[in-house]
MDTraj code that builds the backbone (N, CA, C; nanometers):
import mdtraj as md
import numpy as np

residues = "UNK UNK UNK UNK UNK UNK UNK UNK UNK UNK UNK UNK UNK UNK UNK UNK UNK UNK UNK UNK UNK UNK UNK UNK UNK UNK UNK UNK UNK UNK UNK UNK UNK UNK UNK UNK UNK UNK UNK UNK UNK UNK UNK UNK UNK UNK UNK UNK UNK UNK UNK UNK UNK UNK UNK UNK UNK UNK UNK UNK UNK UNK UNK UNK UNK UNK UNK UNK UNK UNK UNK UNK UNK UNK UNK UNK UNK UNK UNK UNK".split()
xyz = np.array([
    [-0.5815, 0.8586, 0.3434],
    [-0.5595, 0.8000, 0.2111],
    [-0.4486, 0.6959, 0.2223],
    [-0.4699, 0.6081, 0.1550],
    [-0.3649, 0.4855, 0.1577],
    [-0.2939, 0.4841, 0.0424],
    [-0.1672, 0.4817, 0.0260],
    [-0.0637, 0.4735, -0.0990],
    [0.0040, 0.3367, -0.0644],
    [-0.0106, 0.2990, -0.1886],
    [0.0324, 0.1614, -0.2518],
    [0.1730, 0.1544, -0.3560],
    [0.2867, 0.1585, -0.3208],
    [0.4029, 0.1084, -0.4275],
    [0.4126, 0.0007, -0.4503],
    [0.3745, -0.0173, -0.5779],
    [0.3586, -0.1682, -0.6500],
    [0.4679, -0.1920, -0.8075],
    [0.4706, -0.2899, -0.8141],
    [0.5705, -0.2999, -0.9578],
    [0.4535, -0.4386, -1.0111],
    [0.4542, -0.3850, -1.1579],
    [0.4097, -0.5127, -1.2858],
    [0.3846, -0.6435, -1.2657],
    [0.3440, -0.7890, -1.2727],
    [0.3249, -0.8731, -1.2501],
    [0.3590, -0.9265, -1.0926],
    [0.3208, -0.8515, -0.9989],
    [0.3774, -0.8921, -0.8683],
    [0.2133, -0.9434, -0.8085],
    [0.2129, -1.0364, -0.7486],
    [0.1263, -1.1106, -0.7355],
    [0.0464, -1.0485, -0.5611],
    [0.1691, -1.0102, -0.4730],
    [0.1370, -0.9626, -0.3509],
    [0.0844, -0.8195, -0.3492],
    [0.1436, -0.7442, -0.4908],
    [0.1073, -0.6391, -0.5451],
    [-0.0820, -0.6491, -0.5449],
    [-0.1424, -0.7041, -0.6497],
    [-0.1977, -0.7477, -0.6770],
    [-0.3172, -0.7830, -0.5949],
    [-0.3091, -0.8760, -0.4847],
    [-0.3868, -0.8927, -0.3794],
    [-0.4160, -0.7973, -0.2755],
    [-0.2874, -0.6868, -0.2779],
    [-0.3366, -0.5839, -0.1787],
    [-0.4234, -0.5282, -0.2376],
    [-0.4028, -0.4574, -0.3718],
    [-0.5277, -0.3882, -0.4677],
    [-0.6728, -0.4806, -0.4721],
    [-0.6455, -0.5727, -0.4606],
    [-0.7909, -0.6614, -0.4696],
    [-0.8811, -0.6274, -0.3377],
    [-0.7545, -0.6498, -0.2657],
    [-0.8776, -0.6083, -0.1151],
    [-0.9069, -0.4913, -0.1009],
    [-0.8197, -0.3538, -0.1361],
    [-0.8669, -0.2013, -0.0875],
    [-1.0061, -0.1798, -0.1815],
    [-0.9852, -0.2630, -0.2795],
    [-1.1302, -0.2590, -0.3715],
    [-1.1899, -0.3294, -0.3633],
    [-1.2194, -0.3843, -0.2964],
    [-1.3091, -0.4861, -0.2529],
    [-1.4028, -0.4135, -0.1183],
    [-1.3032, -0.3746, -0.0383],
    [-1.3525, -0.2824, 0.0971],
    [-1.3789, -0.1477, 0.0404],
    [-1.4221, -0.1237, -0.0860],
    [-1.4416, 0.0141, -0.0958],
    [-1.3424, 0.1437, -0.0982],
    [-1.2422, 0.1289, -0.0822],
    [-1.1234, 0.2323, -0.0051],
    [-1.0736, 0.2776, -0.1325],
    [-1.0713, 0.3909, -0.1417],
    [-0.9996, 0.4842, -0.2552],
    [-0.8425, 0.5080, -0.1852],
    [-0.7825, 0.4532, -0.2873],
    [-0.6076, 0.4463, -0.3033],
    [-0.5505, 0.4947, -0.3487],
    [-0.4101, 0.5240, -0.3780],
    [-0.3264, 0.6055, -0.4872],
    [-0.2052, 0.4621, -0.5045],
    [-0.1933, 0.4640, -0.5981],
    [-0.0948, 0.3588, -0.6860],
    [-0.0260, 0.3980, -0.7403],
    [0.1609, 0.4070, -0.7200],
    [0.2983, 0.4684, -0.7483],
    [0.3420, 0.3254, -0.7865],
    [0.4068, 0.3240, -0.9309],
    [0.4677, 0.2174, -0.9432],
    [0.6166, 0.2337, -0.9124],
    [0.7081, 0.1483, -0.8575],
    [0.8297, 0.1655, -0.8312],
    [0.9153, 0.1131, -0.9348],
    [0.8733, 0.1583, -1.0829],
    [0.9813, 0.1355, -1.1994],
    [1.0451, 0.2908, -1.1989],
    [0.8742, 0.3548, -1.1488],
    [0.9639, 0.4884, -1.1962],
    [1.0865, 0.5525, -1.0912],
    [1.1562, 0.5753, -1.1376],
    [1.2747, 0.5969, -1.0009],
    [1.2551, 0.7166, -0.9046],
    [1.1608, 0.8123, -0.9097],
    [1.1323, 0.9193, -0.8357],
    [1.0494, 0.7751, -0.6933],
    [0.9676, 0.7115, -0.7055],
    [0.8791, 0.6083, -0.6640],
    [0.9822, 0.4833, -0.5873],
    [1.0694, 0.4783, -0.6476],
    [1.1855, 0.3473, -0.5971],
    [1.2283, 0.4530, -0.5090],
    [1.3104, 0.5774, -0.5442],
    [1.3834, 0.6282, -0.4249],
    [1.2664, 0.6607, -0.3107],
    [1.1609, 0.7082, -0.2912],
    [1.0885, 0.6705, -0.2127],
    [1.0646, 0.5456, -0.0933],
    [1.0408, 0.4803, -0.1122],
    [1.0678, 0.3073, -0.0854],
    [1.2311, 0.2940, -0.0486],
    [1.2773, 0.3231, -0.1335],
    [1.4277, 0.2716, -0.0560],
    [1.4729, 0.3765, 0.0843],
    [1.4293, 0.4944, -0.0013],
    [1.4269, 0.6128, 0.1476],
    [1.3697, 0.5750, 0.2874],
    [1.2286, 0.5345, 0.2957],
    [1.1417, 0.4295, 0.3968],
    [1.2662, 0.3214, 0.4014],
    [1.3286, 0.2753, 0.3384],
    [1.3752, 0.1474, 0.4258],
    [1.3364, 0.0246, 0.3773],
    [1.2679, 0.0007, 0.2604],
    [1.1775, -0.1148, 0.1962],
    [1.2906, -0.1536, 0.0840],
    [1.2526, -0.2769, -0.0074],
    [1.3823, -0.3286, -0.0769],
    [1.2325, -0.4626, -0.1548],
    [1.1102, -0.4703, -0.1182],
    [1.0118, -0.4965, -0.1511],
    [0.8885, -0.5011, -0.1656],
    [0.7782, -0.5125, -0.2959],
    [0.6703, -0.4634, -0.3344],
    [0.5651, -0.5636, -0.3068],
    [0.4548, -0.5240, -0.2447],
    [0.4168, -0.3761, -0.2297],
    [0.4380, -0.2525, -0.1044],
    [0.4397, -0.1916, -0.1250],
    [0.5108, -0.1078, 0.0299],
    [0.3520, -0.0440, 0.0382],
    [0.2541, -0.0614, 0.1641],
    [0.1256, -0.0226, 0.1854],
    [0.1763, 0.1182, 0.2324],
    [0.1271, 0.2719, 0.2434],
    [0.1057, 0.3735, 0.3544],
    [0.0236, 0.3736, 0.3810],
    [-0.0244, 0.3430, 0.5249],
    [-0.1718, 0.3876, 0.5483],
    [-0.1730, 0.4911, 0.6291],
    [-0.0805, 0.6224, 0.6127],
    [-0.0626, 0.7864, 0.7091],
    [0.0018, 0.7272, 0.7986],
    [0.0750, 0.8474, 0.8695],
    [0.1706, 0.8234, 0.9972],
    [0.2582, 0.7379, 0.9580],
    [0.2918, 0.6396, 1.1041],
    [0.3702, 0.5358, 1.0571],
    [0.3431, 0.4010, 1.0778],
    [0.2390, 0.3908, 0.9845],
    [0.1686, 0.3293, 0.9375],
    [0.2352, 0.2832, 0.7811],
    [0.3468, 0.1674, 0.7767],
    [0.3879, 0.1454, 0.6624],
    [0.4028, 0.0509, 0.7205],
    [0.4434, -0.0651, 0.6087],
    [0.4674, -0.1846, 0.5709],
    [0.5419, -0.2884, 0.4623],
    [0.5603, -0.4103, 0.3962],
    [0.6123, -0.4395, 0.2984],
    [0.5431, -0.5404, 0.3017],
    [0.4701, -0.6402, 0.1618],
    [0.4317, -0.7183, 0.1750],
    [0.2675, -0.7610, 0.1752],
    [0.2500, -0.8457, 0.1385],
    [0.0505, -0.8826, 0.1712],
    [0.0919, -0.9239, 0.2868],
    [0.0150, -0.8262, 0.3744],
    [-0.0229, -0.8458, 0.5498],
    [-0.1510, -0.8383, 0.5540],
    [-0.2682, -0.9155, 0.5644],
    [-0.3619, -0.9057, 0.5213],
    [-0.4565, -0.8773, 0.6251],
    [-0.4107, -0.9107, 0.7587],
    [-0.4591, -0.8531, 0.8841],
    [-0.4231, -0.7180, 0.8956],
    [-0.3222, -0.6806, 0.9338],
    [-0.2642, -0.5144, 0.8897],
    [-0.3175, -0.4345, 0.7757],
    [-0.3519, -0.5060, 0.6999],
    [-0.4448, -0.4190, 0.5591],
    [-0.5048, -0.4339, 0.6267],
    [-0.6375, -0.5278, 0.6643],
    [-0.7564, -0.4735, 0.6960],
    [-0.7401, -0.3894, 0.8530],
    [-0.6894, -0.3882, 0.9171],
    [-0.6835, -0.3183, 1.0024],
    [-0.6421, -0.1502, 0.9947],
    [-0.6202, -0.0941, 0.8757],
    [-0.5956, 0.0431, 0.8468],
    [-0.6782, 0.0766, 0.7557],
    [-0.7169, -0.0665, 0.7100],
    [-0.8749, 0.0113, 0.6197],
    [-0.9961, 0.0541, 0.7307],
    [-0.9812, -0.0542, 0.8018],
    [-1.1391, 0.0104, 0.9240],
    [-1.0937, 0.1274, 0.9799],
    [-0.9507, 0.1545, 1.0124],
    [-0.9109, 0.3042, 1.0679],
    [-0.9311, 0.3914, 0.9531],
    [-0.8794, 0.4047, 0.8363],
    [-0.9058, 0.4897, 0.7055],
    [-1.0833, 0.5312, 0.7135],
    [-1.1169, 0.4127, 0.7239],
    [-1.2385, 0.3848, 0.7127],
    [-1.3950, 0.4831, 0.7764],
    [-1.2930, 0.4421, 0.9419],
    [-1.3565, 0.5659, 1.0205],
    [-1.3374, 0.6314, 1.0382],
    [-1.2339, 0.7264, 1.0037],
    [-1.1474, 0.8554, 1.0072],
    [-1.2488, 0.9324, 0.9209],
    [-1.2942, 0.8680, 0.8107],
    [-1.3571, 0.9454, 0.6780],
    [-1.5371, 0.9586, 0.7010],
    [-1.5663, 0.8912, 0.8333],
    [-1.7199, 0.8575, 0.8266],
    [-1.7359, 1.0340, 0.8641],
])
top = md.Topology()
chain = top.add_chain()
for i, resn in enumerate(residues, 1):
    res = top.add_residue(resn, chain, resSeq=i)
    for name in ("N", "CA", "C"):
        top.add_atom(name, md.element.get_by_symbol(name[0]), res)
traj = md.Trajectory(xyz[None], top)
């Protein structure tokens, strides 16, 4: 499963969600207003949205759009 910390009008936010739905991939979406969700993210080490998990250590910050798709085809075939 891939978890997504995203905040409100964020545009990089935004494009990551476009592609996991686009590729089909069921996500979970934590917004980081709520502060249980920020201390998360700041705990990881992040300071910007969107912070991707794709399991393990498998994290990130940012639209990486090669790195997204590259943990969706692993997500991907993990689940076939």
């Amino acid at each position: 499963m891939i978890r997504v910390y995203t905040k409100p009008n964020c545009v990089q936010c935004d494009m990551t969600k476009r592609v996991l739905r686009q590729r089909g991939v069921e996500f979970e979406e934590d917004d980081i207003q709520d502060a249980g969700n920020l201390e998360a993210v700041l705990a990881l080490g992040f300071a910007a949205a969107p912070v991707v998990h794709a399991g393990g250590d498998d994290i990130w910050a940012g639209f990486q759009p090669e790195r997204l798709h590259a943990a969706i085809d692993r997500v991907q075939k993990e689940n076939q």
